[in-house]
C-alpha positions as CSV (number, residue, x, y, z in Angstrom):
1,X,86.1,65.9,94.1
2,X,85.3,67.1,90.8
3,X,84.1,64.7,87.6
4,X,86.1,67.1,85.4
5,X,89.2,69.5,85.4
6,X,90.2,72.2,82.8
7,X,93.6,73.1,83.3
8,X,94.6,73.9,79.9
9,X,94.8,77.4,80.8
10,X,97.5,75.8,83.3
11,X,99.1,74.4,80.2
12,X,98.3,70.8,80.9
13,X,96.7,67.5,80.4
14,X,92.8,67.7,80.6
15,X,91.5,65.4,82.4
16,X,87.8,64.4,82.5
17,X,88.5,62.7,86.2
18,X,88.7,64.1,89.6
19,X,91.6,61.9,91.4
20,X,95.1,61.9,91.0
21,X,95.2,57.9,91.3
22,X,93.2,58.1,87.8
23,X,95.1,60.7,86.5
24,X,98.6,58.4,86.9
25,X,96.1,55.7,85.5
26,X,95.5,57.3,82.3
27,X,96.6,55.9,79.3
28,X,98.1,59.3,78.1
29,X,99.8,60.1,81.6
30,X,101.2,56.3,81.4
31,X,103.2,57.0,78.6
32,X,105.3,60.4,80.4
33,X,105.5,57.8,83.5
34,X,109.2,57.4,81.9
35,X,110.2,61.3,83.0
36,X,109.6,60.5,86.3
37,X,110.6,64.9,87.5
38,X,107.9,65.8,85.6
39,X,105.6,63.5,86.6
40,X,105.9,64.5,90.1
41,X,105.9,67.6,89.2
42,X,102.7,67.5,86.9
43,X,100.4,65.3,90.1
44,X,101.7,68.4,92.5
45,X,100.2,71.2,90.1
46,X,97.1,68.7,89.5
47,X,96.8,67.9,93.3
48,X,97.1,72.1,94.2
49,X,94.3,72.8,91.0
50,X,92.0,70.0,92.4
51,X,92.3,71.8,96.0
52,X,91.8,75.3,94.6
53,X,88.3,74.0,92.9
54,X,87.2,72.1,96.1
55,X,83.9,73.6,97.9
56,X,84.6,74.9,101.8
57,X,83.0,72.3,103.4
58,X,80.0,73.2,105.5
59,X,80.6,74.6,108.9
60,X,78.3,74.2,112.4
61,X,76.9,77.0,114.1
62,X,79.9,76.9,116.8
63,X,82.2,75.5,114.0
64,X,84.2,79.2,113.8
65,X,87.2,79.8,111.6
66,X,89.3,81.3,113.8
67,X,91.8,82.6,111.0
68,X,89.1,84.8,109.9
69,X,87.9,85.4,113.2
70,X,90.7,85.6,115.6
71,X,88.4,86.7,118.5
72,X,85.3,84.1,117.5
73,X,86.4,81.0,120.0
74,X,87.5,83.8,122.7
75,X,84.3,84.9,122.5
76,X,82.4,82.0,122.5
77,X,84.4,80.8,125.5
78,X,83.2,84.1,127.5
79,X,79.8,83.0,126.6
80,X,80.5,79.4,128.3
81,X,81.7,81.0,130.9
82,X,79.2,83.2,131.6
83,X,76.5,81.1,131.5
84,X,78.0,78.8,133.8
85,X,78.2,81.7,136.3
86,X,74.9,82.4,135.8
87,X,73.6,79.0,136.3
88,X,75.9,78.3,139.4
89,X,73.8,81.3,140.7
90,X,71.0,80.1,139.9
91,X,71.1,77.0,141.5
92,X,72.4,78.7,145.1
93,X,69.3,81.1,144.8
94,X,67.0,77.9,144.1
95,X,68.8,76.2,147.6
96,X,68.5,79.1,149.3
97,X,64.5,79.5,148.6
98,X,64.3,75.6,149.1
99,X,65.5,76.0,152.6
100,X,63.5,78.8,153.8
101,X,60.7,77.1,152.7
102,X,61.7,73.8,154.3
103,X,61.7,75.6,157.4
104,X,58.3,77.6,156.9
105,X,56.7,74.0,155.9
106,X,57.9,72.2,158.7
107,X,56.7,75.2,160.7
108,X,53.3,74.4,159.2
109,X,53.2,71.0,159.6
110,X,54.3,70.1,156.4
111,X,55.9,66.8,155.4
112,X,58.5,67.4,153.1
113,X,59.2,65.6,149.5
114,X,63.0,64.8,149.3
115,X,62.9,63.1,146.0
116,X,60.8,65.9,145.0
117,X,63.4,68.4,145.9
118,X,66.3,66.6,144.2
119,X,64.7,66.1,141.1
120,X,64.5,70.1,141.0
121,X,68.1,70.2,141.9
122,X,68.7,67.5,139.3
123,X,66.4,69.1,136.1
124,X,68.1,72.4,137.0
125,X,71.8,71.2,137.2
126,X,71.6,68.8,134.6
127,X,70.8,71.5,132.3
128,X,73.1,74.5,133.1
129,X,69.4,76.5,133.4
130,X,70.8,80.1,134.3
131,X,67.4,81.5,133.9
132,X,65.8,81.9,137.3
133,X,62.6,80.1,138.4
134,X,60.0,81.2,141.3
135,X,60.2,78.3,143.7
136,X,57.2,77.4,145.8
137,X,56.2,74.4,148.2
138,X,52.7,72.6,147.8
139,X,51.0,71.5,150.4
140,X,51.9,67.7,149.3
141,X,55.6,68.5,149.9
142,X,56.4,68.6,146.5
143,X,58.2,71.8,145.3
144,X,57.3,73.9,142.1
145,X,59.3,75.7,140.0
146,X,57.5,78.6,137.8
147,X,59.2,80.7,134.5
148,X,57.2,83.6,133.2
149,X,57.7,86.2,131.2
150,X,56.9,89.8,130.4
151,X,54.6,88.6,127.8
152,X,52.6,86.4,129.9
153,X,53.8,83.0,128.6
154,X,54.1,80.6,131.7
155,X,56.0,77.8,132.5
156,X,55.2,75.6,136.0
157,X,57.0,72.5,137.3
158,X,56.1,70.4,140.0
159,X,58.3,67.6,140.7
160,X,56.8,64.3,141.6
161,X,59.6,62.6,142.5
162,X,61.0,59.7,140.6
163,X,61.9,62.5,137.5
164,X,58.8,62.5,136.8
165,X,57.1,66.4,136.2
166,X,53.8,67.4,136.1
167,X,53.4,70.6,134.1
168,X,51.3,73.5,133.1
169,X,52.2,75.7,130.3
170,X,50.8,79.2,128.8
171,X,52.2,80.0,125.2
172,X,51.7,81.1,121.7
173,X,48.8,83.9,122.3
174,X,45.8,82.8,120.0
175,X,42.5,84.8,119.5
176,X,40.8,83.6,122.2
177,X,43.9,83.6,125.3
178,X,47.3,82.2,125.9
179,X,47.5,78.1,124.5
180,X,47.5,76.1,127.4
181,X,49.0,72.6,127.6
182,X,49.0,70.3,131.0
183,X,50.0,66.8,132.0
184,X,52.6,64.9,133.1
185,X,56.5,63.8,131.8
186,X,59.6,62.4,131.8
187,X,62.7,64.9,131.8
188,X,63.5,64.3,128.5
189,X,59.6,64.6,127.4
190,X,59.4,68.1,129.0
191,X,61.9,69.4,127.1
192,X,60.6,68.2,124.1
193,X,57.1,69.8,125.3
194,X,58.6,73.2,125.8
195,X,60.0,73.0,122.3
196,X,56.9,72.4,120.7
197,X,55.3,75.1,122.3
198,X,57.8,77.6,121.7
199,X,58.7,77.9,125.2
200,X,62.2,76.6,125.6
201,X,63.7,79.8,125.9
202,X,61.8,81.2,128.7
203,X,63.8,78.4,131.2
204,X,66.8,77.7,129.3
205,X,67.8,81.4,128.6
């Protein structure tokens, strides 16, 4: 709301406050109370001045106008859409891997980490990933998942089981190589990992 109005190009009052409540309030409006047409009359042109002046209010990324963009929340639909295709996919291709190489481990000898292999389920599901990982199986059981990327930045998961992830990370080339981070996280603390090494992107897509 604004702290002052000039609408005596409107031929009006001039008010130095921004709310019609006031406006009725003043002592110069109370004494035209008595024509009670104009009054109404005079708080409607007010009220449509007061809008007129207002600042758009700030709008979120996604937040579209779709009056001046009839096709923006089609669009952005398409892109929903898509990308849960593409992670629906991605998650098939993940349990197809995962079985073949259940059955090559057990071939092997190799005792098999269930709650390793749901947390990768779980991390990938949970967060609509679409971009494909390599999957392999360790020789503990557990099952890695690895992102890379043209540019050689790396991103490699193994899940422990419990959600808990150990990790190893190439990003942001420096002078001497790739910056590489390692250790071990929560869900919730990997993501914030790959975020502060500019590497969310490579698995999220």
């Amino acid at each position: 709301m604004f702290d002052a109005l000039d609408i005596r190009a409107e031929g009006q009052w001039s008010p130095t406050f921004g709310s019609t409540d006031e406006y009725c309030g003043h002592e110069a409006w109370g004494r035209e109370r008595s024509a009670s047409s104009n009054v109404e009359s005079d708080v409607a042109r007010v009220n449509a001045v007061i809008r007129a002046r207002r600042a758009p209010e700030p709008r979120g990324f996604f937040d579209l106008d779709t009056a001046t963009f009839p096709d923006a929340a089609e669009r952005l639909r398409r892109r929903r859409v898509q990308r849960s295709q593409e992670a629906k996919r991605t998650l098939a291709a993940i349990l197809r891997r995962a079985s073949e190489l259940i059955r090559i481990g057990r071939d092997e000898g190799y005792e098999i980490s269930q709650p390793s292999l749901a947390d990768l389920f779980r991390f990938v599901r949970s967060n609509n990933i679409a971009s494909r990982p390599y999957i392999v199986l360790v020789e503990s059981g557990n099952f890695r998942a690895v992102w890379k990327d043209a540019d050689g930045r790396q991103v490699g998961l193994q899940f422990l089981g419990s959600g808990e992830v150990q990790f190893v990370f190439l990003g942001r080339p420096s002078a001497g190589g790739f910056a590489r981070s390692a250790g071990r996280d929560t869900f919730a603390g990997i993501w914030r990992q790959l975020s502060s090494n500019g590497l969310r992107a490579l698995v999220e897509k």
